[in-house]
N, C-alpha and C positions, 0 to 999 in steps of 0.2 A: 201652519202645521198640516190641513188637509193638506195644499199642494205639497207640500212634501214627501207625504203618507203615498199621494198618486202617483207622482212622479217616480218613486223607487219602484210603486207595483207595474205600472209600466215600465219601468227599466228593466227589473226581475222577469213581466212577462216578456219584453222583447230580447233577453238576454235566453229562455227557456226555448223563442220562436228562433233563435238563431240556430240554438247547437241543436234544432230537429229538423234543420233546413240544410244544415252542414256547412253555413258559412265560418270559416274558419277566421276568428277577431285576433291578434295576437293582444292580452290582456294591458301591454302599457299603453296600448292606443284606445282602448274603450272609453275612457273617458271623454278622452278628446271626441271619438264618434259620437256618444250621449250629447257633448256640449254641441257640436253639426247641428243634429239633429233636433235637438228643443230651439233652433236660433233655424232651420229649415221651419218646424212648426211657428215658428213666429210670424215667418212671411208666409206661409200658407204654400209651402212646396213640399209638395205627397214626394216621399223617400221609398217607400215599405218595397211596392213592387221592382225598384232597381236592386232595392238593397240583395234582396235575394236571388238575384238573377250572378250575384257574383260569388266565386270559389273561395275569397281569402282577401282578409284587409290585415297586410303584415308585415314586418319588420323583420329584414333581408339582411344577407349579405354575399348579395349577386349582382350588385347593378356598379356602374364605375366607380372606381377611385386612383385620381392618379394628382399629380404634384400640378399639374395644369385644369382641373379641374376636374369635380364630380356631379356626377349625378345623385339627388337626394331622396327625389321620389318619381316615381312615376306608374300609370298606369298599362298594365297589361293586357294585351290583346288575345283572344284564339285565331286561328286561320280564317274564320270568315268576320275581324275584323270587330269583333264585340269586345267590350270592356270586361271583362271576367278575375281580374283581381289588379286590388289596388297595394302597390309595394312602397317603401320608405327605408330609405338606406338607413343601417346600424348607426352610419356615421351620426347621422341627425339626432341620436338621444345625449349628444356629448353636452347639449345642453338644453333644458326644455323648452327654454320660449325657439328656441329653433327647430324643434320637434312639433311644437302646434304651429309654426306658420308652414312647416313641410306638409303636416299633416292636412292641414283645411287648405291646401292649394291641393293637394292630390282630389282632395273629398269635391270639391269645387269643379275640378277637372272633368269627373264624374256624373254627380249627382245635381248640378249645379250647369251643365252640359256646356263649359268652356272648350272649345273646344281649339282654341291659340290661347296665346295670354295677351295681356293688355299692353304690356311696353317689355324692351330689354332688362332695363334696370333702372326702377322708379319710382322704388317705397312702397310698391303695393303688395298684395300676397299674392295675385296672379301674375308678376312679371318671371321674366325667363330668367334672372338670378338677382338675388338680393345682397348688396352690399352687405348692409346693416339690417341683421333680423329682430336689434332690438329696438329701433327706431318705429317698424312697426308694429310691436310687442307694447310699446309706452302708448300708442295711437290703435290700439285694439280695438274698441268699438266701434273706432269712425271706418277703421279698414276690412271688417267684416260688415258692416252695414255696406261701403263700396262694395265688397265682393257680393253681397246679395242681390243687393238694388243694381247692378250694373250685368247680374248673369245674365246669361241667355235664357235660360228656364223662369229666372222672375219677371221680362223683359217678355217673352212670350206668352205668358201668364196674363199680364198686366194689360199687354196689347188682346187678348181672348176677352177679357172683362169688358173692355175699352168696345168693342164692336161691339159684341151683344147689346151694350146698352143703348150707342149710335143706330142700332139697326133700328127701321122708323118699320110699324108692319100695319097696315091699310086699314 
């Protein structure tokens, strides 16, 4: 009951820090952002200050679609090359568990600092297209624990710890 009483007042205060920051969330995806983020706080990877450095985490209908194939999500750049809003094609709400694997492959892409993906097409949530979204939908836990434990930012984290405590001092 507390953690739950906490968790909403931190959702409520990060939901009040948002709209005086002017990140602009489109509301079917907040949830999905909340769940990122409590499963970021799990592994001990600080969000706060990227989160606001961006314009818009939103659900479009500007990026491809065509009979050969589309684009579902992707991150957006400004001219000098900064990640400044995260988009998710309309197409991706046709059904939800393909809305959270779009979703937490963009949020990953991100915040998570992938900056390739991991294979063409290979059941994970960072490959470049996903046969089957619900294959890893039934395999949720073990594929966002890969996407954490294998990001660069926990992986860089992990290896910061790792010296510190090797460092031998006289």
């Amino acid at each position: 009951m507390i953690k739950t009483l906490l968790f909403l007042s931190l959702s409520l205060l990060a939901f009040s820090n948002v709209q005086s920051q002017n990140v602009q969330i489109d509301g079917r995806l907040q949830p999905l952002l909340d769940e990122f983020f409590a499963t970021c706080d799990q592994y001990g990877i600080s969000y706060h200050d990227k989160f606001f450095k961006l314009e818009s985490i939103d659900i479009v209908n500007t990026l491809t679609v065509s009979e050969y194939g589309s684009t579902l999500g992707m991150v957006r750049r400004n001219a000098e090359g900064e990640i400044i809003a995260i988009d998710i094609n309309w197409m991706a709400q046709i059904d939800t568990e393909i809305l959270k694997v779009v979703a937490f492959h963009e949020f990953a892409h991100y915040f998570l600092e992938y900056t390739t993906h991991t294979c063409s097409d290979c059941g994970e949530i960072m490959a470049v297209v996903n046969s089957s979204y619900f294959d890893i939908v039934q395999d949720w836990e073990n594929q966002v624990r890969i996407l954490f434990e294998q990001s660069p930012r926990f992986l860089n984290k992990s290896n910061a710890i790792l010296a510190t405590r090797t460092i031998k001092h006289p």
